[in-house]
C-alpha positions in Angstrom: -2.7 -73.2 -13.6 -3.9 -76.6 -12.9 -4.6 -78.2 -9.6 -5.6 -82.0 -9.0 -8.0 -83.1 -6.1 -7.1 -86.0 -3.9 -9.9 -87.7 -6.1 -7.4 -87.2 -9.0 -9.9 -85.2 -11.1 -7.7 -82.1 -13.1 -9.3 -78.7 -12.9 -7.7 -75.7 -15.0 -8.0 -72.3 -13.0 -8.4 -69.4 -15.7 -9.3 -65.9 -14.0 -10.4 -67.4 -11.2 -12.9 -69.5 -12.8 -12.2 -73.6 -12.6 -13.6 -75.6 -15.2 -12.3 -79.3 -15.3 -9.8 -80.3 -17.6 -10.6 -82.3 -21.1 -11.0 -86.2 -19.8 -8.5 -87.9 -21.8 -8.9 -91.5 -22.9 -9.0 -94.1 -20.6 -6.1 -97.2 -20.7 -7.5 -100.0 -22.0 -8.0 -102.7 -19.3 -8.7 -106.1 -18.8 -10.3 -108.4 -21.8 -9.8 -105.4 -24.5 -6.3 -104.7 -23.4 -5.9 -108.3 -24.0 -6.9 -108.3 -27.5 -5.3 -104.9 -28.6 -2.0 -105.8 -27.4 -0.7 -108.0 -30.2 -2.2 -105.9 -32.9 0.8 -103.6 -34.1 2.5 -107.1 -33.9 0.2 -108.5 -36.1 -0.1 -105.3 -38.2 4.0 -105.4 -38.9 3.7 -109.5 -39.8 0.9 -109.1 -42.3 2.7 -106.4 -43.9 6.4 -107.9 -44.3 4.6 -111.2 -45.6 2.5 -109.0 -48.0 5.9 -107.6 -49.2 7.3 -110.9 -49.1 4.7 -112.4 -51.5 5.0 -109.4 -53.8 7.8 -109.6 -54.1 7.9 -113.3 -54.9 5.6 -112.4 -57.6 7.7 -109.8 -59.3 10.6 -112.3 -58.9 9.2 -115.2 -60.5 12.1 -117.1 -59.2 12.5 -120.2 -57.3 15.0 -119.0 -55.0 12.0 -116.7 -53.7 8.9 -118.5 -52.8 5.6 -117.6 -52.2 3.5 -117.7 -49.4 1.7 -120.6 -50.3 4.9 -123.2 -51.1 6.4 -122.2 -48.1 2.8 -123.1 -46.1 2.8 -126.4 -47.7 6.6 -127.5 -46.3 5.7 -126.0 -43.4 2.5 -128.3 -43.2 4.6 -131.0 -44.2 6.9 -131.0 -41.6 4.3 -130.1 -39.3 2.3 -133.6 -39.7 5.3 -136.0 -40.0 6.1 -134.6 -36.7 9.6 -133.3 -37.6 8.7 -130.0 -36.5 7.9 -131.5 -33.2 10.4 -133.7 -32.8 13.5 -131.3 -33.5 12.3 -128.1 -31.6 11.8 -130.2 -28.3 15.7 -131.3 -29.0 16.4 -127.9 -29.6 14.5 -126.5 -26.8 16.4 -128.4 -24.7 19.9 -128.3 -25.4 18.8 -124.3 -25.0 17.1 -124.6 -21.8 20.3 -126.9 -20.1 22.5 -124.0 -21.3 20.7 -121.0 -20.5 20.0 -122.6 -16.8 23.4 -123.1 -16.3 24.4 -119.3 -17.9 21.8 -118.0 -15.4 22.5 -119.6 -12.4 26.8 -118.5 -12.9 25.8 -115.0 -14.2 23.4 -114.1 -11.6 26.3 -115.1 -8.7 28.8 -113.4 -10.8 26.4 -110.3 -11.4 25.6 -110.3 -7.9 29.7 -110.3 -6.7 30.7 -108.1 -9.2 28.0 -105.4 -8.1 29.3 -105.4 -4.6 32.7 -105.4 -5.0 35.0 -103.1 -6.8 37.6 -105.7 -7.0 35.8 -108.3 -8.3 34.2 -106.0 -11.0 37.6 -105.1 -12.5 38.6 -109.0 -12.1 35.9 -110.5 -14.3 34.8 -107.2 -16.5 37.5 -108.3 -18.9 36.3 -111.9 -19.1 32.7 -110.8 -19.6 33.7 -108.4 -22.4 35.8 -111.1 -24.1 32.4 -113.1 -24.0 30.6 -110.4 -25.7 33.0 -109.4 -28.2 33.7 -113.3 -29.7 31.7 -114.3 -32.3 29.1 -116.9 -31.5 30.6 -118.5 -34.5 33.7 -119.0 -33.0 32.3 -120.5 -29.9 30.4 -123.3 -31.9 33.4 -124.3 -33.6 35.6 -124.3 -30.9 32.9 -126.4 -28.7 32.8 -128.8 -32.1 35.7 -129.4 -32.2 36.6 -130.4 -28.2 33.2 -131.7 -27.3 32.4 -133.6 -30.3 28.9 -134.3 -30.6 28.2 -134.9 -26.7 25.0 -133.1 -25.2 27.9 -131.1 -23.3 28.6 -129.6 -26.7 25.6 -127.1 -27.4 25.0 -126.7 -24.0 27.9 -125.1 -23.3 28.2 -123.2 -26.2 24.5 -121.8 -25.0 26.0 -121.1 -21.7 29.1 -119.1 -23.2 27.0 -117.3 -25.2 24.1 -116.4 -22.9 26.1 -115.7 -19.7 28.0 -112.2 -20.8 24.9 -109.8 -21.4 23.2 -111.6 -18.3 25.9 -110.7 -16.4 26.1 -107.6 -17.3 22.8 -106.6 -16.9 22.3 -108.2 -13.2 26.0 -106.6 -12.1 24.2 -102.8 -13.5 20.9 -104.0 -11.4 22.9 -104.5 -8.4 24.8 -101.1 -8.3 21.9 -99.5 -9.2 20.3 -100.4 -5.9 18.8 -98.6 -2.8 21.8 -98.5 -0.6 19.3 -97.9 1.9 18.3 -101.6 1.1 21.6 -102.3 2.1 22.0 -100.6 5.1 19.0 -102.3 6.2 19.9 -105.9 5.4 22.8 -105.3 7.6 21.0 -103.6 10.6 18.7 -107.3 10.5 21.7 -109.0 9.6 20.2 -110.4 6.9 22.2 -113.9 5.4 23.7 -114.7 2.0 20.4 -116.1 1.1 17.8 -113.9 2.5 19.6 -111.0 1.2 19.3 -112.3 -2.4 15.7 -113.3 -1.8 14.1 -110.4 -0.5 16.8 -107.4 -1.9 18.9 -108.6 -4.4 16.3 -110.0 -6.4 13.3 -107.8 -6.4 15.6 -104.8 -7.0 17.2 -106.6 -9.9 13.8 -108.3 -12.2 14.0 -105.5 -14.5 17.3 -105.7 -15.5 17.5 -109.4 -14.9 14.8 -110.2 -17.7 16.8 -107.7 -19.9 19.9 -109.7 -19.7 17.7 -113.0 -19.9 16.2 -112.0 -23.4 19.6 -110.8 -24.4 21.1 -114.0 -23.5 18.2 -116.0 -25.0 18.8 -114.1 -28.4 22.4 -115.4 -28.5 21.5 -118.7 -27.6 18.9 -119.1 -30.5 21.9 -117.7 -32.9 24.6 -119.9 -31.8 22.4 -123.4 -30.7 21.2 -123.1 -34.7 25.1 -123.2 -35.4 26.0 -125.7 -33.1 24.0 -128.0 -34.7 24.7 -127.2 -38.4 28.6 -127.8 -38.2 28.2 -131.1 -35.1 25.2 -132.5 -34.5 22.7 -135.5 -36.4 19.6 -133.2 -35.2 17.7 -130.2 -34.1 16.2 -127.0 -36.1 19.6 -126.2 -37.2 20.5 -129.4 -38.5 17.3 -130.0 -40.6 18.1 -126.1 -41.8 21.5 -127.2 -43.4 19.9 -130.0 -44.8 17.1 -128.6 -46.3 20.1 -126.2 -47.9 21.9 -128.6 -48.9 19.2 -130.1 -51.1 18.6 -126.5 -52.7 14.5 -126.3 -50.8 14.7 -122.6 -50.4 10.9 -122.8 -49.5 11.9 -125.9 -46.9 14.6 -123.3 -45.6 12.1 -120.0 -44.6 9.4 -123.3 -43.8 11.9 -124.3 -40.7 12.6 -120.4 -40.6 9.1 -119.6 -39.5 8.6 -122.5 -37.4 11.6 -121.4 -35.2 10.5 -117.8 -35.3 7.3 -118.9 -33.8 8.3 -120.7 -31.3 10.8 -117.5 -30.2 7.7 -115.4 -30.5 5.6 -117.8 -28.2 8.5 -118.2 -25.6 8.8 -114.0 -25.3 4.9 -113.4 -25.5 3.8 -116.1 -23.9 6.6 -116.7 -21.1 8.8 -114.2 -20.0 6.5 -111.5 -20.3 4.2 -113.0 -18.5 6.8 -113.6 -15.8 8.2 -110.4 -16.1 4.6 -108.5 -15.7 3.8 -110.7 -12.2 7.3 -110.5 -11.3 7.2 -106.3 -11.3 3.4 -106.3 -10.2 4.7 -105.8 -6.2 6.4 -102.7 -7.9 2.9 -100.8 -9.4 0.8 -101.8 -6.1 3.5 -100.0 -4.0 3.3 -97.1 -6.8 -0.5 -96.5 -6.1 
C-alpha cells in the first residue's frame, strides 16, 4: 500500500514498516528543458537526411541529389534574396486568409456549439469543405479570381476554415455547463461571454484546428501559385521544375519546410504554452 504526505513525498507500507518509495527522475526544467526539447526532432532530421544522402550515393543519379548540391541552390537563393523575397509574399497571402478563416470559423464554431439547429445547418457545408480537394479549390479560385490578391487568399480561407470549425464547435460542447449557467446568473454579454468562457475553455482545441488549418493552407497557397500567380514559393517551385533543377526543387523544398517548422516551434507553441498556463497554476 502506498500513502503520500501532504508534502507529496511516497512512502510504501510493507508489514507495517514504511520505507519511502524509489525517487524517480526529476522533469527537466528551465534552461535544460530548453535544450533537450528539440533533440528527438533533431535526432529524426539528421537521420532522414543521412538516408537521403545515402541514398543519393547508391543512386548516382541526377534526379537524386546530394546533400551538398542541394546546400549550394539553397545558398544561392538564399543571397540573391529570392528566398526572402517570395516567402514574405507567401507568408502573406497565407496570413490574409488564415485571419479571415479564423475570424468566420471561430463565430461559426461558437454558434454551431450552442445551437442544435445551427449545427445540423452548417455541418454539411463544413464537411463539403473538408472532403474537396484543395486542388479543386485552387483551380476554381484561378479561374474566377484571376490573379487578384483576393485569389490565394480565399482559397487559404476555404481551406483553413472547415477543420478550424470543427475543432472550436467540439471545444464549445465540450464545455462546463456550469460555465454556462454562470454567465447567465451575471448576465454576462455576447462579448464577455467569449472573452472570459468561450475562449479559455476552447485554446486547446482552437490551436488544434489552427494547425490543422495552417497545414491546408501551406498545401493549397503552394498550388495557388503554381497554376495563377507570377510569384511566391510555389511559383519559383514550378519553375525550378520546369527547368529540370531537381536539386533547385528540394532547395525551395527545405526553405519552406523551415519556415513551417519555425512558425509551429517558434509561434504557436509558444502561444499555445502561455495561453494554457492559467490552466496548470489552477491544477497545483
Amino acid at each position: 500500500m502506498t500513502v503520500t504526505h501532504p508534502v507529496g513525498v511516497e512512502e510504501v507500507v510493507l508489514g507495517g514498516r514504511r520505507s519511502p518509495a524509489p525517487p524517480g527522475r526529476p522533469p527537466a526544467t528551465g534552461v535544460a528543458a530548453r535544450l533537450t526539447r528539440p533533440l528527438p526532432a533533431l535526432l529524426l532530421v539528421g537521420l532522414l537526411a543521412a538516408g537521403w544522402q545515402l541514398m543519393a550515393h547508391t543512386a548516382g543519379s541526377a534526379l537524386i541529389p546530394g546533400l551538398g548540391e542541394i546546400a549550394r541552390n539553397l545558398a544561392d537563393i538564399t543571397t540573391s534574396g529570392a528566398l526572402a523575397e517570395n516567402v514574405r509574399v507567401t507568408l502573406t497571402r497565407v496570413v490574409l486568409g488564415f485571419a479571415a478563416a479564423f475570424v468566420v470559423s471561430v463565430a461559426a464554431g461558437i454558434a454551431m456549439g450552442r445551437s442544435e439547429w445551427l449545427r445540423r445547418f452548417l455541418e454539411p457545408a463544413v464537411l463539403i469543405g473538408l472532403a474537396t480537394p484543395g486542388l479543386v479549390k485552387a483551380l476554381l479560385c484561378v479561374i474566377w479570381f484571376g490573379v487578384s490578391l483576393l485569389n490565394p487568399v480565399l482559397t487559404v480561407a476555404l481551406a483553413a476554415a472547415p477543420a478550424l470549425t470543427i475543432n472550436v464547435a467540439q471545444g464549445v460542447r465540450s464545455v462546463d455547463p456550469a460555465l454556462s449557467e454562470m454567465a447567465h446568473v451575471y448576465r454576462f454579454d455576447a462579448l464577455t461571454r467569449l472573452r472570459y468562457v468561450w475562449l479559455p475553455a476552447i485554446v486547446p482545441d482552437l490551436f488544434t484546428g489552427a494547425r490543422l488549418g495552417i497545414a491546408m493552407a501551406w498545401k493549397v497557397i503552394v498550388l495557388v501559385e503554381i497554376f495563377g500567380l507570377a510569384d511566391g514559393v510555389g511559383y519559383q517551385l514550378n519553375l525550378e521544375f520546369s527547368q529540370h533543377n531537381v536539386a533547385g526543387v528540394l532547395a525551395w523544398t527545405v526553405a519552406f519546410a523551415l519556415v513551417m517548422a519555425a512558425i509551429e516551434y517558434g509561434l504557436l507553441q509558444t502561444l499555445e504554452r502561455r495561453a494554457v498556463r492559467w490552466r496548470r497554476v489552477a491544477l497545483r
